[in-house]
C-alpha positions in Angstrom: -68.0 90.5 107.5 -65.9 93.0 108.7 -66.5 94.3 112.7 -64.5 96.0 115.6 -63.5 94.1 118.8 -62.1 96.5 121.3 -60.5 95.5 124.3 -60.8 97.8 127.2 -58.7 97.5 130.2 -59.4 99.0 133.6 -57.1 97.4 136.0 -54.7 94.2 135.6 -57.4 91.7 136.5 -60.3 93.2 134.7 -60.8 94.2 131.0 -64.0 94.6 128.7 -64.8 94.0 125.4 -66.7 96.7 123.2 -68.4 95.3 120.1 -68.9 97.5 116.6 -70.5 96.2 113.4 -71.5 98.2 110.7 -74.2 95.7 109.3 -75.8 98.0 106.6 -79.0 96.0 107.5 -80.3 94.1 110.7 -83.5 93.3 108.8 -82.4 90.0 107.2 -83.2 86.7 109.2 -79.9 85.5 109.3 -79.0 89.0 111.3 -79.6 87.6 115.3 -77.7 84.3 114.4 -74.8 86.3 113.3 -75.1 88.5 116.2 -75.2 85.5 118.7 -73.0 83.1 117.3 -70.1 86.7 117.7 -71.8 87.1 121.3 -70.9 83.6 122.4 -67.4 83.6 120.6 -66.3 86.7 121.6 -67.5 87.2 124.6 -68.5 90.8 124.8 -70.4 93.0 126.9 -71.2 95.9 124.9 -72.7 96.0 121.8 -72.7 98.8 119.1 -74.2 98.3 115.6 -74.5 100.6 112.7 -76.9 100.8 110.1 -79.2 98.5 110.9 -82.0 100.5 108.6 -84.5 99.4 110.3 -86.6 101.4 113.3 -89.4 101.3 115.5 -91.6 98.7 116.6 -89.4 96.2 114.0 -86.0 97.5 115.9 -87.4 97.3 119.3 -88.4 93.4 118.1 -84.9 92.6 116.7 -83.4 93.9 119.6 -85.7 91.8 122.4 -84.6 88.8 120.1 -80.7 89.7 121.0 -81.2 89.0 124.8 -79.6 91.7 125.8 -80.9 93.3 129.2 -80.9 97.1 127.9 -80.2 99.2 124.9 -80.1 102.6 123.4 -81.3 103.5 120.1 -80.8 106.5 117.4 -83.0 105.9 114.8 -82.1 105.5 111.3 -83.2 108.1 109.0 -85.5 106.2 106.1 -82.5 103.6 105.1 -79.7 105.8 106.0 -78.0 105.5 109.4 -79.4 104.6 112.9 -77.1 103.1 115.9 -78.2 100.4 118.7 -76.3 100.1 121.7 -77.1 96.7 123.7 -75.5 95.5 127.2 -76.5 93.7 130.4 -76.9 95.5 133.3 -75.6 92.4 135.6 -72.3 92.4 133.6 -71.8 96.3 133.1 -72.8 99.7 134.2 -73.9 102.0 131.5 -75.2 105.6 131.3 -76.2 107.3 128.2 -74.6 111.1 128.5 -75.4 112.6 125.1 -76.4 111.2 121.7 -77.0 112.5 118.1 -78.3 111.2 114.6 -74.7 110.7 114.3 -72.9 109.3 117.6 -73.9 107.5 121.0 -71.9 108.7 124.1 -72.0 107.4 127.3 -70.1 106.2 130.6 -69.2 102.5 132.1 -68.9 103.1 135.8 -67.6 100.0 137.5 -67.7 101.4 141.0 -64.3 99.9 142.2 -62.1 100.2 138.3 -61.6 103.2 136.8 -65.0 105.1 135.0 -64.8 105.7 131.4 -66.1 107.4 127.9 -67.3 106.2 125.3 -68.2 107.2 122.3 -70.1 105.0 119.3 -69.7 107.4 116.1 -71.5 106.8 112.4 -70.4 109.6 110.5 -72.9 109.9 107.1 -70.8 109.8 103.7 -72.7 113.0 103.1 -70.2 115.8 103.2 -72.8 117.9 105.5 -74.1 115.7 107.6 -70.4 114.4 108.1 -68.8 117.3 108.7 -71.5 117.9 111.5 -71.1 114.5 112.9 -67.1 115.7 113.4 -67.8 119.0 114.6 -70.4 117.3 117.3 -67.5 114.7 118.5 -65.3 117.6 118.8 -67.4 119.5 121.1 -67.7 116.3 123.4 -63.8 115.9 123.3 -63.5 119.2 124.7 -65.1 118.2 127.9 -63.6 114.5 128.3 -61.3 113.8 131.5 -61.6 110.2 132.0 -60.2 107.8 129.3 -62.2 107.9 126.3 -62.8 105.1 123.2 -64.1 106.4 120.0 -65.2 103.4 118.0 -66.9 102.9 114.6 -67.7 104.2 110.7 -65.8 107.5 110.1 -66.4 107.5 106.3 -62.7 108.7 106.3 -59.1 107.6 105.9 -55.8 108.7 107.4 -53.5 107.8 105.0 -53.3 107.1 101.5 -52.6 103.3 102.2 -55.5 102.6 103.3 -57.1 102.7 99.8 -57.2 100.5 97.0 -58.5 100.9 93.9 -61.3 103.4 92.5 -60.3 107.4 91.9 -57.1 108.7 93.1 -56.7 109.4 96.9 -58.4 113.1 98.0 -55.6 113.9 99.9 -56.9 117.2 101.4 -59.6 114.9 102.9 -57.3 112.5 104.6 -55.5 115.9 105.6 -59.1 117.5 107.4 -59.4 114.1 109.1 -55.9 113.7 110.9 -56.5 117.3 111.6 -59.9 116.6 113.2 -58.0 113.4 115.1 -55.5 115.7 116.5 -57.7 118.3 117.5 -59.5 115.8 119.5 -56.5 114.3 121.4 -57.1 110.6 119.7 -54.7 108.0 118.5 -55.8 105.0 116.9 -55.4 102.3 118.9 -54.7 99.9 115.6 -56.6 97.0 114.7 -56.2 93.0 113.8 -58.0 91.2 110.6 -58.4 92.6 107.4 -56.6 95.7 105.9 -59.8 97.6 104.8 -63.2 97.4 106.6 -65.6 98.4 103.6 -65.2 97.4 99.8 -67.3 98.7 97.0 -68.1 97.8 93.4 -66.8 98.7 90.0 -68.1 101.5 88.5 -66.5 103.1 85.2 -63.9 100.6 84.8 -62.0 101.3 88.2 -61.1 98.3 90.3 -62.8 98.0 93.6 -62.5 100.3 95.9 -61.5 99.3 99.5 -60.7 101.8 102.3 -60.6 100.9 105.8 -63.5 103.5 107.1 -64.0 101.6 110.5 -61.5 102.3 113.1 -60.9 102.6 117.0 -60.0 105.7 118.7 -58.5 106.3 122.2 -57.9 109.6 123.7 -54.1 110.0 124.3 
């Protein structure tokens, strides 16, 4: 299991934690024991998940089982895509701004701490529908003046090093992605735990692939 744990930090006595999981399914019934046994050892007060491909009446079901006071859904298309966003409102202030098939973007407002973006992206492998879930982010960056975290599946690398295995690197790909990263003002803010985030199977006699497609952005 492979998630991102990002640490926010407002002032020097108060930080939050923002929660990301691609789950590639939230159907399973060993999904909400995951998701609470992470809640009560990590402590977190935003939750983001990706994927869940499930939607509806079945989502809003999963969801009530989480305990969480409110949440904001995009709904998955068939089996593809879909992101929840889940918080309480007696721990944290949150307002949905904008939202797509492809990203969640909102605002904490803590009244006394500093007000801040974010921004909960799953970008489709598709090369379409990704290259509209980039162009989309891009549009919000151009309006952002208040801190800004960019969290979740980018379907992308940066740098060949973050691949193993499977075809060569596509290194006009990692090139449009660091371009699309600077264009939006972002650095990524680094990460602890394992080296890649999603790993695939062998196909045609390549070793498994592993990238690390997951990632944490803050606006510099």
């Amino acid at each position: 299991m492979n998630f991102i744990l990002a640490c926010k930090y407002i002032s020097i006595k108060y930080f939050m934690k923002f929660f990301f999981w691609n789950c590639r399914g939230a159907g399973s019934g060993e999904f909400c024991a995951v998701m609470h046994d992470l809640r009560k050892n990590h402590k977190f007060q935003i939750g983001a998940i990706a994927e869940p491909r499930v939607s509806g009446f079945r989502a809003d079901k999963i969801i009530e089982k989480l305990k969480f006071e409110s949440s904001f859904r995009v709904e998955a298309q068939g089996m593809s895509g879909g992101l929840w966003l889940m918080w309480n409102n007696s721990n944290v202030n949150v307002k949905i701004l904008n939202s797509s098939r492809h990203f969640i973007h909102g605002i904490v407002d803590e009244g006394s701490n500093e007000a801040w973006l974010f921004t909960v992206v799953y970008a489709n492998p598709n090369a379409i529908l990704k290259k509209q879930c980039f162009e989309e982010v891009a549009n919000l960056a151009r309006n952002v003046r208040l801190p800004w975290m960019v969290i979740g599946d980018f379907n992308e690398i940066l740098m060949a090093t973050e691949k193993s295995g499977g075809v060569g690197v596509d290194n006009s790909r990692i090139h449009r992605f660091a371009k699309w990263v600077q264009e939006c003002k972002l650095i990524d803010l680094g990460s602890k735990g394992p080296k890649y985030t999603w790993k695939g199977g062998i196909r045609n006699g390549y070793m498994r692939v592993q990238e690390r497609l997951d990632r944490c952005f803050g606006n510099a």
